[in-house]
C-alpha positions as CSV (number, residue, x, y, z in Angstrom):
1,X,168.2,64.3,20.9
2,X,164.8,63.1,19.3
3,X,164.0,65.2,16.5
4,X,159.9,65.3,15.4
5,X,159.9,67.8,13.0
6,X,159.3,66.9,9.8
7,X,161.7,67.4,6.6
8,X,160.9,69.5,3.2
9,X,160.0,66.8,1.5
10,X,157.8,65.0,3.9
11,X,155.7,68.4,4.4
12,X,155.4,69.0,1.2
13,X,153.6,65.4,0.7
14,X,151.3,66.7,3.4
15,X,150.6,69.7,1.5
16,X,150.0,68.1,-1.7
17,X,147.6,65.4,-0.2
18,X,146.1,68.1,1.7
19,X,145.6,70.0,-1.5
20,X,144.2,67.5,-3.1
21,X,141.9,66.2,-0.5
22,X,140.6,69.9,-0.5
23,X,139.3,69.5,-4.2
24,X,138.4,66.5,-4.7
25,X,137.1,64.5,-1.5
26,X,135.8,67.3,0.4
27,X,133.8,68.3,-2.1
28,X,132.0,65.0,-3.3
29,X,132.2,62.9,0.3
30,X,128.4,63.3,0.5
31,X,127.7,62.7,-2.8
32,X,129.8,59.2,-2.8
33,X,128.2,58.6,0.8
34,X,125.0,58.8,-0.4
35,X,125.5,56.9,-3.4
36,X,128.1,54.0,-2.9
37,X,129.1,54.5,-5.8
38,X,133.0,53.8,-6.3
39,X,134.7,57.3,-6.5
40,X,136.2,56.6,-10.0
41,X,136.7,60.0,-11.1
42,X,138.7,61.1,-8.0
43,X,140.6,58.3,-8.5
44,X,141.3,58.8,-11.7
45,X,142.2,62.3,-10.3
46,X,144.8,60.9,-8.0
47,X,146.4,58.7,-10.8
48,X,146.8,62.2,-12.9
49,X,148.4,64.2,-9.8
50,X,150.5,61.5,-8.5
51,X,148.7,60.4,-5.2
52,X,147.9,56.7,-5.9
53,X,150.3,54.2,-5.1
54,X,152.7,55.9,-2.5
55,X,154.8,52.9,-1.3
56,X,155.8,51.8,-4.7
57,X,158.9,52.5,-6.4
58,X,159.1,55.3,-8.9
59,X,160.3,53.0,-11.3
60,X,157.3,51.1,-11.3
61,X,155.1,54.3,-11.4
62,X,154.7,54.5,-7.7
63,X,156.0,57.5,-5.4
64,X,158.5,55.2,-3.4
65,X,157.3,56.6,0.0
66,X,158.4,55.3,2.9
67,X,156.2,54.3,5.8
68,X,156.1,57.4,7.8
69,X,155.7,59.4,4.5
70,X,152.4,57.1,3.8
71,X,151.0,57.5,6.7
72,X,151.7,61.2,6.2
73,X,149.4,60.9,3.0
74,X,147.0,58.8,4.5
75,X,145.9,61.1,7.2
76,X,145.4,64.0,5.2
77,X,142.8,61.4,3.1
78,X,141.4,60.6,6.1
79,X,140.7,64.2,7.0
80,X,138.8,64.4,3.8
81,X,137.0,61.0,3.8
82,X,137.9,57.7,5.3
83,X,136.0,55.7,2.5
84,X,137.4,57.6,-0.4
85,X,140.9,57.5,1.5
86,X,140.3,53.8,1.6
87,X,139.8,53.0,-2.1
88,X,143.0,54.6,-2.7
89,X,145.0,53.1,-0.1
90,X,143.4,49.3,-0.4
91,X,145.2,49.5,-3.7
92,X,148.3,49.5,-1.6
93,X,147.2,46.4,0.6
94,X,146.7,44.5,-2.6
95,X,150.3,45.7,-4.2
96,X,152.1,45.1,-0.9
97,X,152.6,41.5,-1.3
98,X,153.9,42.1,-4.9
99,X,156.2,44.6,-3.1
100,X,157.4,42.1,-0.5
101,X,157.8,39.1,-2.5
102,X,157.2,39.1,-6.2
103,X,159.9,38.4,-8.9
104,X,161.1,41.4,-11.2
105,X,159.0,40.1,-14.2
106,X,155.8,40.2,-11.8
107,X,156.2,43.5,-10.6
108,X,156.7,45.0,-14.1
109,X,154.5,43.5,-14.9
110,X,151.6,44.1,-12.9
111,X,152.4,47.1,-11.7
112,X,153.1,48.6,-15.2
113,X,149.2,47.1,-15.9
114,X,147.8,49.0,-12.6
115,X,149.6,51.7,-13.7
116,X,148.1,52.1,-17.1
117,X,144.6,51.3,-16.6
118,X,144.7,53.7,-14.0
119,X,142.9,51.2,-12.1
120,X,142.7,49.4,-8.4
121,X,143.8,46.4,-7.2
122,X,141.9,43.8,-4.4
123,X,142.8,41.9,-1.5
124,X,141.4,38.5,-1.4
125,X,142.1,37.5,2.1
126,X,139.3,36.8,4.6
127,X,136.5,34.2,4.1
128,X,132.9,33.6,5.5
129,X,134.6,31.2,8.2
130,X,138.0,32.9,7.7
131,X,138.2,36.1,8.9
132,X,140.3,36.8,12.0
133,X,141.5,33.3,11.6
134,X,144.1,33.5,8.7
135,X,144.8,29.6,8.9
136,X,141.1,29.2,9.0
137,X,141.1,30.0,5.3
138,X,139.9,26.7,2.9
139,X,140.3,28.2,-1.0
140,X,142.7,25.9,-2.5
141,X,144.8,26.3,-5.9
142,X,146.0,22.8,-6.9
143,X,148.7,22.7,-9.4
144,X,148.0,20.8,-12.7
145,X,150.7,21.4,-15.1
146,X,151.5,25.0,-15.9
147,X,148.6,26.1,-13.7
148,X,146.9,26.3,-10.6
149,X,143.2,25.3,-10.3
150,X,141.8,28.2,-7.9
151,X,138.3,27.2,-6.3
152,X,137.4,29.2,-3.5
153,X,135.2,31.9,-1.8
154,X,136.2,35.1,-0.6
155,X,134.9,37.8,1.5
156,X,134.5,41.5,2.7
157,X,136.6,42.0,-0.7
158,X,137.6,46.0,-0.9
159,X,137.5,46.9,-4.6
160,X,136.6,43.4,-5.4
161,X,133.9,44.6,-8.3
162,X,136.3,47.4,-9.7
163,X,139.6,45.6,-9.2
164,X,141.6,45.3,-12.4
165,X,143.5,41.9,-10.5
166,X,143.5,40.4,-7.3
167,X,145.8,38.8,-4.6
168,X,144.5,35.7,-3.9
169,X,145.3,33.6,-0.9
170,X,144.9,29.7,-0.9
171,X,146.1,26.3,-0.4
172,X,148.1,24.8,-2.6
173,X,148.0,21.2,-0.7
174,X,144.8,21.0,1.6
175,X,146.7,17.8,3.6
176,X,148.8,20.2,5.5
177,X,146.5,22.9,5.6
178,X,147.4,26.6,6.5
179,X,150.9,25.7,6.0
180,X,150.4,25.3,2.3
181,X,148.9,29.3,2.0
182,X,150.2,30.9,-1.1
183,X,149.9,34.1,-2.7
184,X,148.7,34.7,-6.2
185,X,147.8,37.3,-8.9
186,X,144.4,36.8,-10.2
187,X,143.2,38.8,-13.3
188,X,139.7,40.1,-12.6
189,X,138.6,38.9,-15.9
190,X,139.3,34.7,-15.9
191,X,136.9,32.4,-16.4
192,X,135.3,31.4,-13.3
193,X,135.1,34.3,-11.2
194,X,131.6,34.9,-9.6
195,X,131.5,38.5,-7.7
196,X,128.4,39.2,-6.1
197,X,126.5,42.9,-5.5
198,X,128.8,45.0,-3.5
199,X,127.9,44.9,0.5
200,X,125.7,47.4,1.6
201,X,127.6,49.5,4.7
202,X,126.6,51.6,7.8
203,X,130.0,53.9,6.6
204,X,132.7,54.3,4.4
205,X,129.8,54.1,1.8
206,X,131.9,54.9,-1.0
207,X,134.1,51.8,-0.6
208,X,133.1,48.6,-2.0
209,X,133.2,45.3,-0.4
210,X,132.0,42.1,-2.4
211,X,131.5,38.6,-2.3
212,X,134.0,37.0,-5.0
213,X,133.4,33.0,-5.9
214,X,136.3,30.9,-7.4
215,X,135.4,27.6,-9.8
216,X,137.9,25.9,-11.4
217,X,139.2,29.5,-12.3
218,X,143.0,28.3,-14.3
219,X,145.9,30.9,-12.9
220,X,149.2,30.7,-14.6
221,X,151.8,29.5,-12.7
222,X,153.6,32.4,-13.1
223,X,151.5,34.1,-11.2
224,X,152.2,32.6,-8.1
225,X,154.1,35.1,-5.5
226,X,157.2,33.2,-3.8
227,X,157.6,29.6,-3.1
228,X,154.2,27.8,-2.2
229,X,153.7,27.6,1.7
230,X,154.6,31.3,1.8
231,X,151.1,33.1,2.0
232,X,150.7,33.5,5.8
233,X,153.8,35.3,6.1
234,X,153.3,37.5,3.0
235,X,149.9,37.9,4.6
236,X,151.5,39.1,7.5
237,X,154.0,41.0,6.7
238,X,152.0,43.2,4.6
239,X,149.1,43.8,7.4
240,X,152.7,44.7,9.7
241,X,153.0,47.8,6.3
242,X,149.3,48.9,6.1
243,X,148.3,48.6,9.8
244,X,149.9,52.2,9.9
245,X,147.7,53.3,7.2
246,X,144.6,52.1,8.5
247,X,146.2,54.1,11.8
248,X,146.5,57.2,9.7
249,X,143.1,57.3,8.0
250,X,142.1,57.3,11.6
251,X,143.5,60.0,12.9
252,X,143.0,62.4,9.8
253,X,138.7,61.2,10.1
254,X,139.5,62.4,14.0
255,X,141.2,65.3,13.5
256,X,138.3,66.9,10.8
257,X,135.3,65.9,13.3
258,X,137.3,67.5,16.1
259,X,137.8,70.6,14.2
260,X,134.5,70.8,12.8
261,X,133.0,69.9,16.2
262,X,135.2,72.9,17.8
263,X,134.6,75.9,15.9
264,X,130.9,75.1,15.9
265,X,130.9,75.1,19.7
266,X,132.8,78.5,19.9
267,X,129.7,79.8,18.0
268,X,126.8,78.1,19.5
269,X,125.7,80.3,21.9
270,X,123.6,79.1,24.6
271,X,122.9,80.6,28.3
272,X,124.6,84.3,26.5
273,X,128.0,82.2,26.2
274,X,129.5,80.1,23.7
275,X,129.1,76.1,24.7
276,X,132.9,76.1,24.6
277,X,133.4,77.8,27.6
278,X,131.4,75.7,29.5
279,X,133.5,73.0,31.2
280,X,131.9,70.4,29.7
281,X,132.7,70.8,26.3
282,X,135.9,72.3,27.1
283,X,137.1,69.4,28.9
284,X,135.6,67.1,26.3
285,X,137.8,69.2,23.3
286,X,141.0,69.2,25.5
287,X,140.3,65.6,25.8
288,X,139.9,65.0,21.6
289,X,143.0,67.0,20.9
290,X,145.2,65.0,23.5
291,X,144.0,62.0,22.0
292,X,145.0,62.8,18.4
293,X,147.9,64.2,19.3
294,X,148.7,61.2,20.9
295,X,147.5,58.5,18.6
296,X,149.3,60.8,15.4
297,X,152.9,60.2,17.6
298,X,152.3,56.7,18.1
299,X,151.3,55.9,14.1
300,X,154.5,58.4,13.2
301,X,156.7,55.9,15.9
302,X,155.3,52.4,14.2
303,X,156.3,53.5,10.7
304,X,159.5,55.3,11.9
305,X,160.3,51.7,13.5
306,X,159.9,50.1,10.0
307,X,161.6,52.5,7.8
308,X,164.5,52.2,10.4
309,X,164.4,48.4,10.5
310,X,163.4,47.9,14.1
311,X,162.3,44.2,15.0
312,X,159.4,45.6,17.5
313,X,157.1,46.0,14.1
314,X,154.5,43.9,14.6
315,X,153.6,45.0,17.9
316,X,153.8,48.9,17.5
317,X,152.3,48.5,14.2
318,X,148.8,46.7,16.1
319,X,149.2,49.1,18.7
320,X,149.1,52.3,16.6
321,X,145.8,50.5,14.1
322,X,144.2,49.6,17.7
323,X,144.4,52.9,19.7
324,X,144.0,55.0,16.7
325,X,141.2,53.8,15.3
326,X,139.4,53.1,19.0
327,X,140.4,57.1,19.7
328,X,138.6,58.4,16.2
329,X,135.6,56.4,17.2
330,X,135.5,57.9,20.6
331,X,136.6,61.4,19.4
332,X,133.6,61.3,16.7
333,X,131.1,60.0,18.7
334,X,132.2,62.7,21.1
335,X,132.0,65.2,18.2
336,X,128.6,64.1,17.6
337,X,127.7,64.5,21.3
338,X,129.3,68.3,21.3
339,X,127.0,69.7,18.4
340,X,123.5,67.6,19.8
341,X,121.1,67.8,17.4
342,X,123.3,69.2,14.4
343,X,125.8,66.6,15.5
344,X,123.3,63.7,15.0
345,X,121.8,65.3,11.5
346,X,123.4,65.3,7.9
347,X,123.6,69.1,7.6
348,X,127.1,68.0,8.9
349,X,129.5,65.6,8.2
350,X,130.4,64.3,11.8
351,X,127.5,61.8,12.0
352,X,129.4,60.3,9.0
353,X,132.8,60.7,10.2
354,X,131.5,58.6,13.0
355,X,129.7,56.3,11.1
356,X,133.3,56.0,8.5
357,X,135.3,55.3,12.0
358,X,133.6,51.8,13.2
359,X,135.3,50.2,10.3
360,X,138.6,51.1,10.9
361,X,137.9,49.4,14.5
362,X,137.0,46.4,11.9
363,X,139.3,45.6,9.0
364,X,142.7,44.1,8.6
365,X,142.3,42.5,11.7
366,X,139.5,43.4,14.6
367,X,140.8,45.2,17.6
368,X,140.5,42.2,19.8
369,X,142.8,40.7,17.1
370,X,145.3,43.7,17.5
371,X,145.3,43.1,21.4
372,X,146.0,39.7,20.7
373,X,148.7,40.5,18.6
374,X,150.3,42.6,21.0
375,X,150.3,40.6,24.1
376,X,151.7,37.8,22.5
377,X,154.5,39.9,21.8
378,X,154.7,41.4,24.6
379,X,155.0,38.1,26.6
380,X,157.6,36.9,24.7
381,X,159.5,40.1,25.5
């Protein structure tokens, strides 16, 4: 029999996320969306009670979740804000290919620094003529000697101003192109690194994305993650991980603008009824809560298929970041539409919950990329 209720320990992680998200994020998401300012003192918050870094062992000062239990976390962030949510979960992006690949020494290491700076860690993936297109990318890191020469320029970087290193992908031998891709940890501080003024957002305002510019920047060689040739499938494997995140954060933004959106409409009264019990809106609320539910079961089935070692990962892991994140921005925008006029003004939050979902619809890989993905796998079925 298929069993979908949870166990003590994994309710209790929703309980203390949800606890958490309750003091901390509700309470400053408009003060973070209005200033896009990076949320350093709930993240320093989250360090203190244990809620950053999930996925990573204990003994490297992480909680050692599983999948499901992270995406168990990541939804209740969501609920709170997506772009607070995200600063603490990108720092898991950027650790994953430590995770996956590094050496002992590395993840002791660096981990141990993350750990006591209380600080983030960013992604350094995509490129102005690299962003779907993974093989597309053209930084390079030539070896000479004991290190690598890193000249490059990177885009759409989350954390990339407040990061206290990077993961940085490039080519280690530009002659055979995306087949030389390797990984490498990049302290923020080197010589060489140009980041330019954060990028200015429709949503998840309290994120940072920034421009980051690589000259003759000199990384140790024993900073490189794996073998060289490695990167595209360190890349991959760790979007596979954090698609489900991206899934989560989804669902919990959803599940907040539906509720919100709800008990409004059983108040509103219009025509001497609540708008609620007009079919319209009831419809439209029976359709929202099918769709969570439904998106929630299909993120919990991706990370279940993980943490069990299922081979299907790459597919269910697309499918659960492309219909959740495609259901939150129809169930805010729907949200929106519900309440009219309050809806649409800042008095509430679910203009910006819809305005936090179009991202999600965006990063580590589009949706079209995500469909891609999956019918690729699908034909090979």
């Amino acid at each position: 029999m298929v069993n979908f209720e949870l166990s003590k320990k994994q309710q209790e992680i929703i309980e203390k996320y949800r606890d958490f998200t309750e003091r901390w994020i509700i309470p400053n998401r408009l003060k973070y969306d209005e200033s896009a300012e990076f949320p350093w003192e709930i993240v320093k918050a989250a360090y203190k009670e244990g809620i950053v870094n999930g996925p990573i062992a204990t003994k490297f000062g992480g909680n050692g979740f599983n999948l499901l239990e992270g995406a168990l976390a990541s939804e209740e962030l969501g609920a709170g804000c997506v772009g607070i949510g995200i600063c603490i979960d990108a720092n898991t992006l950027a650790l994953t290919p430590l995770l996956i690949a590094a050496n002992e020494d590395q993840q002791k290491k660096f981990f141990g620094q993350i750990n006591e700076e209380q600080g983030v860690a960013a992604y350094c993936l995509t490129e102005p003529n690299a962003g779907s297109d993974v093989q597309g990318i053209k930084s390079t890191a030539i070896q000479h000697g004991d290190k690598y020469i890193l000249n490059g320029h990177k885009r759409f970087i989350t954390n990339g101003e407040v990061a206290s290193f990077m993961t940085v992908f490039a080519q280690t031998n530009p002659e055979k192109g995306s087949r030389s891709l390797t990984a490498f940890i990049v302290p923020a501080g080197l010589p060489g690194i140009e980041i330019k003024p954060h990028l200015e957002k429709m949503g998840q305002k309290a994120s940072v994305q920034n421009e980051i510019i690589f000259t003759d920047v000199e990384v140790p060689v024993e900073n490189r993650i794996g073998g060289e040739g490695y990167g595209f499938v360190f890349a991959m494997k760790t979007f596979d991980r954090t698609r489900t995140g991206v899934a989560a954060l989804s669902v919990g933004n959803a599940r907040a603008a539906y509720e919100i959106a709800k008990n409004w409409t059983k108040t509103r009264i219009q025509f001497g009824k609540p708008i609620a019990a007009n079919q319209a809106i009831g419809f439209m609320l029976a359709d929202m809560a099918t769709e969570i539910e439904a998106a929630r079961l299909m993120t919990w089935y991706a990370a279940w298929a993980f943490d069990t070692g299922q081979r299907i990962l790459s597919k269910l892991s697309a499918m659960s970041k492309l219909y959740a994140s495609d259901m939150g921005m129809k169930v805010t925008t729907n949200a929106v539409q519900a309440m009219g006029g309050d809806g649409y003004s800042r008095d509430f939050y679910v203009e910006k919950m819809m305005r936090d979902a179009k991202l999600c619809q965006i990063y580590e890989g589009t949706n079209q990329i995500q469909r891609l993905v999956i019918s690729k796998a699908i034909l090979k079925e």
